[in-house]
C-alpha positions as CSV (number, residue, x, y, z in Angstrom):
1,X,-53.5,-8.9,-1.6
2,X,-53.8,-11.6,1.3
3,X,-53.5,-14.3,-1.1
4,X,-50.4,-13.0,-2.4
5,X,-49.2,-12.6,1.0
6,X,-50.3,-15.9,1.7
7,X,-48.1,-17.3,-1.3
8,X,-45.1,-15.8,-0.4
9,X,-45.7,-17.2,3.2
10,X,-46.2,-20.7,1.8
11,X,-43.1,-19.7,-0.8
12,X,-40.9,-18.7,2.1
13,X,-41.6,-22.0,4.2
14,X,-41.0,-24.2,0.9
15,X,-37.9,-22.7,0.9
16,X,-36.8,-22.9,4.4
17,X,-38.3,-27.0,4.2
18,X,-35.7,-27.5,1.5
19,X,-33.1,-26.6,3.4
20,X,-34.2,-28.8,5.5
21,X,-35.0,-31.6,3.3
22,X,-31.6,-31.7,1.8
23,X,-29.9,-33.3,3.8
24,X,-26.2,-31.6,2.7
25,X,-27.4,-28.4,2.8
26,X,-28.8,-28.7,6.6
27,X,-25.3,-30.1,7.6
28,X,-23.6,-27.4,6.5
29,X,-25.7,-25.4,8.1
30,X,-25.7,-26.8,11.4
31,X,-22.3,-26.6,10.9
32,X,-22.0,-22.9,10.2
33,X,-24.1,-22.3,13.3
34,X,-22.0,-24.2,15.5
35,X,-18.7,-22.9,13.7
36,X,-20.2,-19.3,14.7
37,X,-21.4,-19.6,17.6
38,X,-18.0,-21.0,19.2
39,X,-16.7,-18.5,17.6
40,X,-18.7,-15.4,19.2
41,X,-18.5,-17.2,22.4
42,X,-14.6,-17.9,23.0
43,X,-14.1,-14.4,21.8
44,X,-16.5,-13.3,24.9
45,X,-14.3,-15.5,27.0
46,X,-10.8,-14.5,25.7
47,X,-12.0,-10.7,26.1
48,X,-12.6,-11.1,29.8
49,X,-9.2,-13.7,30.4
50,X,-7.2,-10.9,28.6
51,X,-8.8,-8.3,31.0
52,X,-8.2,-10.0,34.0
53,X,-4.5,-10.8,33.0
54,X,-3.9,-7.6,31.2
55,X,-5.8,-4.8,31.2
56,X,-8.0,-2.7,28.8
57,X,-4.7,-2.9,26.2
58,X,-4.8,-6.6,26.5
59,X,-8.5,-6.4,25.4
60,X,-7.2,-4.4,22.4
61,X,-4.9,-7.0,21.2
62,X,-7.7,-9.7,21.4
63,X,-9.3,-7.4,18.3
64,X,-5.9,-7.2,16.5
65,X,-5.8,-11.1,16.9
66,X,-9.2,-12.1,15.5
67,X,-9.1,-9.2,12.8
68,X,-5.8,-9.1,11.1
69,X,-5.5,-12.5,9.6
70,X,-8.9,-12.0,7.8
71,X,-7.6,-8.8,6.5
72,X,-4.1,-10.1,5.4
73,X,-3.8,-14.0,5.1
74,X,-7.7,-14.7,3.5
75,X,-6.7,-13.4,-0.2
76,X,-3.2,-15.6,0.0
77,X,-5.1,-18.7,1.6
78,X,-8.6,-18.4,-0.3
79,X,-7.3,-20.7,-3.5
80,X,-6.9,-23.4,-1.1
81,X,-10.5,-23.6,-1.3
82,X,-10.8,-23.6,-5.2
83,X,-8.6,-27.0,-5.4
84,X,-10.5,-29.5,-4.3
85,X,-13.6,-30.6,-2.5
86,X,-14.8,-27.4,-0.3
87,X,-16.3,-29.4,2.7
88,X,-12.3,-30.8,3.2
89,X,-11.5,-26.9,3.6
90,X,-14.1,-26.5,6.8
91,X,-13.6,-30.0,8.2
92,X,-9.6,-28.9,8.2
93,X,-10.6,-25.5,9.7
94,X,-13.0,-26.5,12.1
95,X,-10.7,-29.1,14.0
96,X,-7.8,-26.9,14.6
97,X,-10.2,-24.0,15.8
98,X,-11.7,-26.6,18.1
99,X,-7.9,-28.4,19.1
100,X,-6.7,-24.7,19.5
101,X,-10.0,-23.6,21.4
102,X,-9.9,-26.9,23.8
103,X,-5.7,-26.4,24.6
104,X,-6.5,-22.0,25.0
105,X,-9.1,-23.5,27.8
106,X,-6.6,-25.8,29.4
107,X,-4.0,-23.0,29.8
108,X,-6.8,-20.4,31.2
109,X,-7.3,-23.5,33.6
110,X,-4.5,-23.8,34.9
111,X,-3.8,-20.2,35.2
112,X,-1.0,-20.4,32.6
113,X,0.6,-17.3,30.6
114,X,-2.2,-15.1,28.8
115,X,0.6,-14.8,26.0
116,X,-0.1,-18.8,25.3
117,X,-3.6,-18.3,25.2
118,X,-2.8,-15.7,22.5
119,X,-0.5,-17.8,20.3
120,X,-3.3,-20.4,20.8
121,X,-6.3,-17.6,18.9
122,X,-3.7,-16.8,16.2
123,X,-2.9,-20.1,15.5
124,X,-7.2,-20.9,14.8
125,X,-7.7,-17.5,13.4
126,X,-5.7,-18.2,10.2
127,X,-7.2,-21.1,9.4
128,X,-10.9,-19.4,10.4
129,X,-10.4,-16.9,7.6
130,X,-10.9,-19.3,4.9
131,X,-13.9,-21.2,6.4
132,X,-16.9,-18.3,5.5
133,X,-15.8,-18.2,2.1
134,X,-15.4,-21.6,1.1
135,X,-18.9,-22.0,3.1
136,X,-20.3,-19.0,1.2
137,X,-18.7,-21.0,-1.9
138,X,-20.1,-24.4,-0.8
139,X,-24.0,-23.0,-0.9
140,X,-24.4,-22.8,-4.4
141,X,-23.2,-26.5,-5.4
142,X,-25.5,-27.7,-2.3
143,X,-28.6,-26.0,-4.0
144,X,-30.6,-27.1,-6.8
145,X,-32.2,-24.1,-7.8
146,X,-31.7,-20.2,-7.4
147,X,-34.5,-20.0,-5.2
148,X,-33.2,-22.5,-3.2
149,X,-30.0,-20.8,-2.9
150,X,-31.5,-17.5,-1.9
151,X,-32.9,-19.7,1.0
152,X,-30.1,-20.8,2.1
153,X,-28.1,-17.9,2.7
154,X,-31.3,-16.2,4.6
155,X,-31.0,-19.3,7.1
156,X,-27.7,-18.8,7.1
157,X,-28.1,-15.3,7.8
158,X,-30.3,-15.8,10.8
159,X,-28.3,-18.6,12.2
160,X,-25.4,-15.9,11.7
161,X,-27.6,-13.6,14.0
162,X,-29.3,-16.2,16.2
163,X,-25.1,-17.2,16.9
164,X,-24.2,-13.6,17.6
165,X,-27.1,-13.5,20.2
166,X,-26.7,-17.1,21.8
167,X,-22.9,-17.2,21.7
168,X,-22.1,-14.1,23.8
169,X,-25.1,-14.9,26.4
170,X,-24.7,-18.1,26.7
171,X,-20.8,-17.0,27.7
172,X,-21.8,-14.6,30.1
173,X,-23.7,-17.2,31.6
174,X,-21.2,-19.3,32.6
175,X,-18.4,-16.9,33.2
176,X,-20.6,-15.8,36.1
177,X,-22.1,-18.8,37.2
178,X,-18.4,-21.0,36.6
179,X,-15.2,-19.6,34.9
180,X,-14.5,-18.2,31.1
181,X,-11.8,-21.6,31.4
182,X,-15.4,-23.2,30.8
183,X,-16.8,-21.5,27.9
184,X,-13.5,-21.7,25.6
185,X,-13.5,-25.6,26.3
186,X,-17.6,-25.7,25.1
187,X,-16.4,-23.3,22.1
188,X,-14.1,-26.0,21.4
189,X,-16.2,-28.6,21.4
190,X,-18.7,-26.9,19.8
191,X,-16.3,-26.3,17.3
192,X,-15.2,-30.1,17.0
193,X,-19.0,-31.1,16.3
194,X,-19.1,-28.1,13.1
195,X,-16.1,-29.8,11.8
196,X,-17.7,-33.5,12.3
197,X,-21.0,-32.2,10.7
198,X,-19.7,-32.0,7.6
199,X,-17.4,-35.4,7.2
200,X,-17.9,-36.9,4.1
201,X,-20.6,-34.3,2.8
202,X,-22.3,-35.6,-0.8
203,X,-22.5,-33.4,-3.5
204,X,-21.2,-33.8,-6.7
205,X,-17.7,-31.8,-7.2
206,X,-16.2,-31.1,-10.5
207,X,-13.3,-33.2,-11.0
208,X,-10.5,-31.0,-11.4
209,X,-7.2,-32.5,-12.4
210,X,-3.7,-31.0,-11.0
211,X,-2.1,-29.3,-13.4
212,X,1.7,-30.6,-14.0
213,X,3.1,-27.3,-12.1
214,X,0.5,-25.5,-10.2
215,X,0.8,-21.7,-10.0
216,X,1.6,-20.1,-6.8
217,X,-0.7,-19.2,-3.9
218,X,-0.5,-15.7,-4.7
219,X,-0.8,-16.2,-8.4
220,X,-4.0,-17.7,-7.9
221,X,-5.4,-15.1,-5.4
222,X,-4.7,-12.6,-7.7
223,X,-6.7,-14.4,-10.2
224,X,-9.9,-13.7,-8.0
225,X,-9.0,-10.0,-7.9
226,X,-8.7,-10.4,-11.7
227,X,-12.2,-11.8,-11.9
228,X,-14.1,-9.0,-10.0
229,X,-12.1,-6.7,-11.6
230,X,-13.5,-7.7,-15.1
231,X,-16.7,-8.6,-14.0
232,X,-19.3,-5.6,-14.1
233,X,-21.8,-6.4,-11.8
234,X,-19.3,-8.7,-9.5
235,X,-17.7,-5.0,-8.9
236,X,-21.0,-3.6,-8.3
237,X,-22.1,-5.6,-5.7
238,X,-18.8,-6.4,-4.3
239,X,-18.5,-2.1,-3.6
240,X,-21.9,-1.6,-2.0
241,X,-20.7,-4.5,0.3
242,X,-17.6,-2.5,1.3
243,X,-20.2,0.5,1.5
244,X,-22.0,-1.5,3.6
245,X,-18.7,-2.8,5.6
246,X,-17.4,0.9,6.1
247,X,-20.6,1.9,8.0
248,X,-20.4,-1.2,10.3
249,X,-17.1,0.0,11.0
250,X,-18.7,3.1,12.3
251,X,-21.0,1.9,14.4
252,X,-18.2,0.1,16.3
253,X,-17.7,3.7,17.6
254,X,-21.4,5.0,16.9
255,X,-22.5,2.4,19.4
256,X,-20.6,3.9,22.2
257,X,-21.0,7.6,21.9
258,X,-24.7,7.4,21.2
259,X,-24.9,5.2,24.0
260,X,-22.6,7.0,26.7
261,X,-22.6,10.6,25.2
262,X,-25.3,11.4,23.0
263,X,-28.0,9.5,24.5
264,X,-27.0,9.3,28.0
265,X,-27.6,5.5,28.5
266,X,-24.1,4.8,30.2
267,X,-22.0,1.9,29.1
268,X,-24.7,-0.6,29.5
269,X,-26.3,1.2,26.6
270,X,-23.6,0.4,24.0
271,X,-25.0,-3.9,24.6
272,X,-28.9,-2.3,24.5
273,X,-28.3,-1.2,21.3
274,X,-26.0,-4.1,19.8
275,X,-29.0,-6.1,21.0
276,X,-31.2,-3.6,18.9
277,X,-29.5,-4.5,16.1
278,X,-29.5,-8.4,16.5
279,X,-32.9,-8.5,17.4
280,X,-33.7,-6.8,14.2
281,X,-31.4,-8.9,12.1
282,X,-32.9,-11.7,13.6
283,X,-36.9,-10.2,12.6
284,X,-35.1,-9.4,9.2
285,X,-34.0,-12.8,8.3
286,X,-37.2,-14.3,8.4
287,X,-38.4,-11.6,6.7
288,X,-36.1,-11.9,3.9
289,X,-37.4,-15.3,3.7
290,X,-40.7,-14.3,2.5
291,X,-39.9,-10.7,0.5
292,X,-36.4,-11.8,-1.1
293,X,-36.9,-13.5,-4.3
294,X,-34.5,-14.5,-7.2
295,X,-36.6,-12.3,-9.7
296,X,-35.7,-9.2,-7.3
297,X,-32.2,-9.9,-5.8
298,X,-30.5,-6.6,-7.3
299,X,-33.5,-4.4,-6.0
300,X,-33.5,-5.6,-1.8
301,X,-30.0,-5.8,-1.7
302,X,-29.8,-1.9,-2.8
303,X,-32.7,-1.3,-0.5
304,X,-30.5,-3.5,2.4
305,X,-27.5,-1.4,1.7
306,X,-29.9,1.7,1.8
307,X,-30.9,0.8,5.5
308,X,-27.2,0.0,6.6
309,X,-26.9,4.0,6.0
310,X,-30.4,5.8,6.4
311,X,-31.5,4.9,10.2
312,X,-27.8,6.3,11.5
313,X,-28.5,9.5,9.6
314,X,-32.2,9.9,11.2
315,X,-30.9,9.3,14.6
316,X,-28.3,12.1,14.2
317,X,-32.0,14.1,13.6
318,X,-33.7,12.9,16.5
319,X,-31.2,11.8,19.0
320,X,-34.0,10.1,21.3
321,X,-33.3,6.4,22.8
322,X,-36.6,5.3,21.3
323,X,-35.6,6.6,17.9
324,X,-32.0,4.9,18.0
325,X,-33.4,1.4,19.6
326,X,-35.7,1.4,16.4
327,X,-33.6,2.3,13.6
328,X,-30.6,0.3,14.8
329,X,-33.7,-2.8,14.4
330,X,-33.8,-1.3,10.8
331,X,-29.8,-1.9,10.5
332,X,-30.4,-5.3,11.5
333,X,-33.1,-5.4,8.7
334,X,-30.9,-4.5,6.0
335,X,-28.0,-7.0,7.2
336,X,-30.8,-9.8,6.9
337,X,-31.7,-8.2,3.2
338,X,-28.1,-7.8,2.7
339,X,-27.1,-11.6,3.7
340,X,-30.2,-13.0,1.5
341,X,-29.7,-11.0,-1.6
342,X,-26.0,-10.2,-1.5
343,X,-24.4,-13.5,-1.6
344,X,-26.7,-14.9,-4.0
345,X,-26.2,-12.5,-6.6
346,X,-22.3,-13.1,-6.0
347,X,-22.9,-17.0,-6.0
348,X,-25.0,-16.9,-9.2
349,X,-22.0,-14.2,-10.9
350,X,-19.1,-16.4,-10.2
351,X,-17.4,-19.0,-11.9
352,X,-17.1,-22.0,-9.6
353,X,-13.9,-22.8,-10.2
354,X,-13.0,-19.3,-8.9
355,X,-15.8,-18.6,-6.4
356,X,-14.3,-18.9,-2.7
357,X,-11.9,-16.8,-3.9
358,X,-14.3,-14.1,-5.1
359,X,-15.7,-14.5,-1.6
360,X,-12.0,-13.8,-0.3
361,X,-12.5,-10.6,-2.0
362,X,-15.0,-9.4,0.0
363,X,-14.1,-11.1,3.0
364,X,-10.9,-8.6,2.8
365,X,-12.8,-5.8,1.2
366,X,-14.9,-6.0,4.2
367,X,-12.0,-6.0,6.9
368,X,-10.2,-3.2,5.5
369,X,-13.6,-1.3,5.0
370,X,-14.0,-1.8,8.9
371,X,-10.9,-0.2,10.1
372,X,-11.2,2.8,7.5
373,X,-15.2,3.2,8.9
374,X,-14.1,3.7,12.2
375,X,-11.2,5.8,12.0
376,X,-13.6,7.9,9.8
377,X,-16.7,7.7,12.5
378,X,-14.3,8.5,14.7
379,X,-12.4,11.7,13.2
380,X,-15.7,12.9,11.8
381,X,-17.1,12.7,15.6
382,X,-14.0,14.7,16.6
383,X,-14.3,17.8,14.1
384,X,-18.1,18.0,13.8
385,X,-19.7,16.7,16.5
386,X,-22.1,13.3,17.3
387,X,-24.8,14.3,15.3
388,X,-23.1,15.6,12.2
389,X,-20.9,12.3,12.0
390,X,-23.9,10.4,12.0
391,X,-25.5,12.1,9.1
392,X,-22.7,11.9,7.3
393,X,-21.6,8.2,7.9
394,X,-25.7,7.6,7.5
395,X,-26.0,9.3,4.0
396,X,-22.8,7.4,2.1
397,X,-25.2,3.4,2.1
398,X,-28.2,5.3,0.5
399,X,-26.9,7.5,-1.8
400,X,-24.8,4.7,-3.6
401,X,-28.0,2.7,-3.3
402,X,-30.0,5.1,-5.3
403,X,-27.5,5.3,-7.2
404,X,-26.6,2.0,-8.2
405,X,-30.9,1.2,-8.9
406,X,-31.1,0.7,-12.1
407,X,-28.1,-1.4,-12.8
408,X,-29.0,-3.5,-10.3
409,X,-33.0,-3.8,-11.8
410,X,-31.1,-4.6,-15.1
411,X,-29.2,-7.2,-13.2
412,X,-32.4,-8.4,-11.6
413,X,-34.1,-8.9,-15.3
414,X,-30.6,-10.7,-16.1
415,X,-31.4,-13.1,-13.5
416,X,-34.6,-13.0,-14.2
417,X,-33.5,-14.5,-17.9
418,X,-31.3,-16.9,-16.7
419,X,-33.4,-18.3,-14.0
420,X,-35.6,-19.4,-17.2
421,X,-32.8,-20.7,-18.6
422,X,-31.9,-23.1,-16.2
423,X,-35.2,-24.6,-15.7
424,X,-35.6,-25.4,-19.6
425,X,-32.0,-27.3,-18.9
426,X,-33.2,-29.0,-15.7
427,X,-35.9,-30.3,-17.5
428,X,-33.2,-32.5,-19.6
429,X,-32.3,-35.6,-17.8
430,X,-29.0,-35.8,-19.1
431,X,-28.4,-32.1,-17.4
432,X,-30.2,-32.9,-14.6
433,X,-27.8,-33.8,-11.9
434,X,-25.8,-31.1,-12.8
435,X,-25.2,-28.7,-9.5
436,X,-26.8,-25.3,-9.7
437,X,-23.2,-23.5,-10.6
438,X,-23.0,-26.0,-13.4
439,X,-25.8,-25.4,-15.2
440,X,-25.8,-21.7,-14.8
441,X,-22.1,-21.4,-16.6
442,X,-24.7,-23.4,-18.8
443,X,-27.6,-21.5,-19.3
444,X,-24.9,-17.9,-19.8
445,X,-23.9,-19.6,-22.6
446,X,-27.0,-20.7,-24.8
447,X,-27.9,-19.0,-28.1
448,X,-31.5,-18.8,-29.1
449,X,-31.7,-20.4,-32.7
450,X,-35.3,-20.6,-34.6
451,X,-35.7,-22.9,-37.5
452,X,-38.4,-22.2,-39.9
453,X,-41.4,-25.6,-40.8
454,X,-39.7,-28.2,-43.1
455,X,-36.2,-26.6,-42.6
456,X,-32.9,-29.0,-41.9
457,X,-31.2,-28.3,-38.2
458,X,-28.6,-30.2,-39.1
459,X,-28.1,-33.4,-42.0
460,X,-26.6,-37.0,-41.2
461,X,-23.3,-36.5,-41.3
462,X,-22.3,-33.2,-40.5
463,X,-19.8,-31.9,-38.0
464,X,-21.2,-31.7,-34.7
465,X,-20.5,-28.7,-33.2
466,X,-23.8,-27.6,-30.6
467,X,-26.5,-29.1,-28.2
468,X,-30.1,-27.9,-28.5
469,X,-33.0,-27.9,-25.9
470,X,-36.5,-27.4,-28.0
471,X,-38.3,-24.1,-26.1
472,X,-41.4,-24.3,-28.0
473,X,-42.0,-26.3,-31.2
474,X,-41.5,-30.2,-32.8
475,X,-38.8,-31.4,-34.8
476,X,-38.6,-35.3,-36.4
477,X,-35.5,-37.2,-36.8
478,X,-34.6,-39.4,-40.0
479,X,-32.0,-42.4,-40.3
480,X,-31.5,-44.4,-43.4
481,X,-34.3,-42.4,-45.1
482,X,-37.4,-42.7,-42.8
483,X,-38.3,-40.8,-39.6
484,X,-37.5,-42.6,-36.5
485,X,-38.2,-40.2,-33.7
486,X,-40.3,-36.7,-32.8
487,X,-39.3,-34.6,-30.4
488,X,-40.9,-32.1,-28.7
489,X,-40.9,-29.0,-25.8
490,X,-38.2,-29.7,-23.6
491,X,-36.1,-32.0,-25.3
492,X,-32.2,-31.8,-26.0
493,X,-30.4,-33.6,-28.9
494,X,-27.5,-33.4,-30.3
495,X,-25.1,-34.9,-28.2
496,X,-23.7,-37.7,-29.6
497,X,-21.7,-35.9,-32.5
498,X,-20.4,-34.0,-29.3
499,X,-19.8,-36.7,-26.8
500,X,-18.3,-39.4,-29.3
501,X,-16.6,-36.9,-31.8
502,X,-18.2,-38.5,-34.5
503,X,-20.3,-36.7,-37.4
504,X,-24.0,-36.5,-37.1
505,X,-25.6,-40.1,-36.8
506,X,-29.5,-38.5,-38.1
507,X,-31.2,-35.6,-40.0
508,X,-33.2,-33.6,-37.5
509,X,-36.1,-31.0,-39.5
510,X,-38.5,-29.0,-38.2
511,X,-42.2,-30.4,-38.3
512,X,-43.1,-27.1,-36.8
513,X,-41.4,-23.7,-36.4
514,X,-38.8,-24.3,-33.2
515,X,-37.5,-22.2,-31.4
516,X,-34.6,-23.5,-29.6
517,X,-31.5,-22.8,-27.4
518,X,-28.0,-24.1,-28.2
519,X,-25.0,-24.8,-26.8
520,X,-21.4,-24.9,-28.0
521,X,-19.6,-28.3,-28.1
522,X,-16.7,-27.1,-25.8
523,X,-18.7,-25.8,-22.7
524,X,-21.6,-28.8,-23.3
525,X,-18.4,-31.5,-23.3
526,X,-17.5,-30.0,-20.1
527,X,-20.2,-29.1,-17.7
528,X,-21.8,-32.6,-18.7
529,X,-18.2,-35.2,-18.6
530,X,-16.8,-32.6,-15.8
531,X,-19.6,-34.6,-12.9
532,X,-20.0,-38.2,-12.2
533,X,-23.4,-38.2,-12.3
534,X,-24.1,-35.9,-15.5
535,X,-21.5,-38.4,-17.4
536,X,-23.3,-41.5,-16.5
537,X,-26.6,-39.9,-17.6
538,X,-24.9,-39.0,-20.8
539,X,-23.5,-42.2,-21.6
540,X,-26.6,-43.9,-20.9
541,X,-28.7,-41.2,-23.0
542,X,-26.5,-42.1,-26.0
543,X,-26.6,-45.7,-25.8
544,X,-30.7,-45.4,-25.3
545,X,-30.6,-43.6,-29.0
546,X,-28.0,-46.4,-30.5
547,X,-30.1,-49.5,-29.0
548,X,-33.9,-48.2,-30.1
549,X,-33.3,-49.7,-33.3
550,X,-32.8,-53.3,-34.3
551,X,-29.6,-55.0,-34.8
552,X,-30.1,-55.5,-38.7
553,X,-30.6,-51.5,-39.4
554,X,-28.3,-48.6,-38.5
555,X,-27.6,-47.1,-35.6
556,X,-29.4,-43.8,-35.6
557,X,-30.4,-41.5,-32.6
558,X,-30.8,-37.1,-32.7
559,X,-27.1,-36.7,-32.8
């Protein structure tokens, strides 16, 4: 047992060093941290300027500011971030938060109107709703592997909860010690350095060519509705989250009646138990790190939903401070299990072409999940009571969770499947420097194929119509009549019919029974020519098989 604890330690810090070690992937990130944590601490900052120049229904409208775009304009902006190069999409964001976060601090400054200051937050908080999901959609072409993946949305997880800690201390800080005019124009400039941190990020993009007449903004978010909606398992996960969502709604409320009311902790108590919550998201992520793998993604996201729903229900049974500080820790837990597992499963189920605005789905799932949690917390305390809400409210995340089990274990085993998959392709150096979304629209698409000793897989000159990777077994390949090359585990062939459009250029037979995967031309032709690097690879792999031969004799190769 402690050496398989010990693995999964040295597992989890592999995974965290890659992050590290790639040197895209920790720019983003850094990014995402500073993005956020501007984020949580102007919002600190406009909260106590709106106060001070308003009132408690000034306060209100800071929430109405920073909420409603996500909820309205995400779905209608989100294919923005399927056009082009994603890193574009949070270099544009990031500069006007930061320009409209730096001129909100001038105007606070100089005393000007609070109505300014709120033209100022709307104008960044449009823009802000597209940067998580083209972020969330950026991870997977940043990652080479699925575990890697998994990685990095637990750091981005933790940096997510080491932001919501930081940002609002940090503000309170220096609204105490100098003036909230100080903390909008260090958002800002925080801001400004997320947007710089990812300048001229290198990854390899598809190349996708504008079509004569695009279609419409709104054509194209409905697209992404379209994909959930006929994906399975995309509408699985995509409903726990809003699950999930609905019952963070009601702790907005929760977190002030148990404080104030049911617990007797006065208003101070609704931050002590926020801070319950981040601490234990915090503990969570770096537990994630080590528990969360890809072969179990389906089974601690249910159990992260399951706690996001369970510890409100068991402090509606025992309504003691102890009991709430601990299993709001637990919440925090399933947020970190829900951050790790979540996203990856809805990174490795998405086209890329479509993916930020799959992540627009939830994004608005998740607002409107909000709103309808706390109106329902909030009814639900007024007709039963404190302790009857919170049952309530705390049964809905488990029950789905149970129920949802073992469709999420057969997702898992999917996973599982085409996690395999993708390192039989990796192993090919022509597929190689494909990004991880890339060779997973791959590896979905292969068909085993077994060809018995001494059989033909295909004959000089036949149409070329698939690419196969050997799984286990040796084939030989004949030109002019003699064999000219073996090939064994891990090879591909096949691609030159495919990539040239030309018959078959050699025989390939089994020496040995092989069992194989293949792929069809249409998606080999273009995963492969869709990336710079993958093409070049290609090109050279073909002329490699047309050169081995001399001049005087025919150009042969397995292909």
């Amino acid at each position: 047992m402690g050496r398989r604890i010990w693995g999964r330690l040295v597992e989890a810090g592999a995974a965290f060093a890659s992050n590290w070690r790639n040197p895209s992937l920790r720019r983003a990130q850094l990014s995402f941290f500073a993005e956020w944590t501007a984020g949580c601490a102007f919002t600190v900052a406009l909260s106590v300027a709106a106060f001070i120049a308003g009132g408690p229904l000034a306060v209100g409208l800071v929430g109405l500011i920073t909420v409603a775009p996500s909820a309205f304009l995400t779905p209608l902006l989100a294919p923005l971030a399927d056009r082009g190069r994603r890193e574009r999409v949070l270099v544009a964001v990031a500069t006007v938060r930061g320009v409209a976060y730096l001129a909100a601090a001038s105007v606070v400054a100089m005393s000007g109107p609070i109505q300014i200051v709120f033209v100022l937050t709307a104008a960044a908080a449009v823009p802000a709703t597209l940067y998580r999901p083209a972020h969330s959609a950026l991870l997977p072409t940043l990652s080479r592997t699925g575990r890697e993946l998994t990685s990095a949305n637990v750091v981005r997880g933790l940096l997510d909860s080491t932001a919501n800690l930081v940002g609002p201390a940090a503000a309170a800080v220096l609204i105490a010690t100098v003036n909230e005019a100080l903390v909008m124009a260090l958002a800002g400039a925080a801001a400004l350095v997320g947007a710089a941190l990812v300048v001229g990020l290198r990854y390899d993009a598809p190349v996708r060519e504008a079509p004569a007449q695009r279609p419409s903004l709104v054509k194209e978010a409905f697209e992404g509705v379209a994909i959930v909606a006929h994906h399975r398992d995309l509408m699985l996960v995509l409903g726990l989250a809003a699950a999930q969502t609905l019952t963070r709604g009601a702790l907005l409320v929760f977190s002030v009646v148990v404080a104030v009311q049911l617990l007797g902790m006065g208003e101070s108590g609704t931050g002590t138990l926020t801070a319950a919550l981040g601490a234990g998201a915090v503990i969570g992520s770096a537990a994630a790190s080590v528990v969360v793998g890809t072969w179990r993604l389906g089974a601690w996201f249910a159990i992260g939903v399951a706690l996001w729903g369970l510890p409100f229900a068991l402090i509606g049974v025992f309504p003691q401070q102890a009991t709430a500080l601990c299993m709001l820790a637990l919440v925090g837990v399933g947020n970190a299990l829900i951050d790790a597992a979540g996203f990856t499963l809805i990174g490795r189920l998405s086209p890329d072409a479509a993916m930020a605005r799959v992540f627009t789905v939830l994004e608005s799932l998740g607002a409107i999940a909000i709103g309808a949690g706390s109106m329902l917390a909030s009814g639900l305390v007024e007709w039963f009571g404190i302790e009857p809400a919170l049952v309530i409210i705390g049964l809905i995340c488990p029950v789905l969770a149970v129920a949802s089990w073992w469709r999420l274990r057969t997702l898992d085993r999917s996973v599982t499947a085409v996690d395999d998959k993708i390192g039989l392709l990796q192993g090919v150096p022509m597929l190689d420097p494909l990004p991880l979304p890339a060779v997973e629209h791959l590896a979905r698409g292969l068909q085993p194929v077994t060809v018995a000793e001494g059989d033909t897989v295909f004959a000089e000159g036949d149409a070329g119509d698939l690419y196969y990777v050997i799984q286990s077994g040796e084939a030989e390949v004949w030109g002019a009549g003699r064999p000219i090359a073996s090939l064994g585990p891990g090879e591909g062939f096949g691609e030159i019919a495919l990539l040239r459009s030309t018959p078959r250029t050699a025989t390939v037979v089994a020496r040995t029974p092989l069992t194989m995967q293949s792929l069809a031309a249409d998606r080999f032709t273009a995963a492969v020519l869709g990336y710079v690097p993958s093409a070049q690879a290609a090109s050279s792999s073909v002329e490699g098989h047309l050169r081995r031969y001399s001049p005087g004799e025919p150009p042969g190769g397995a292909g």
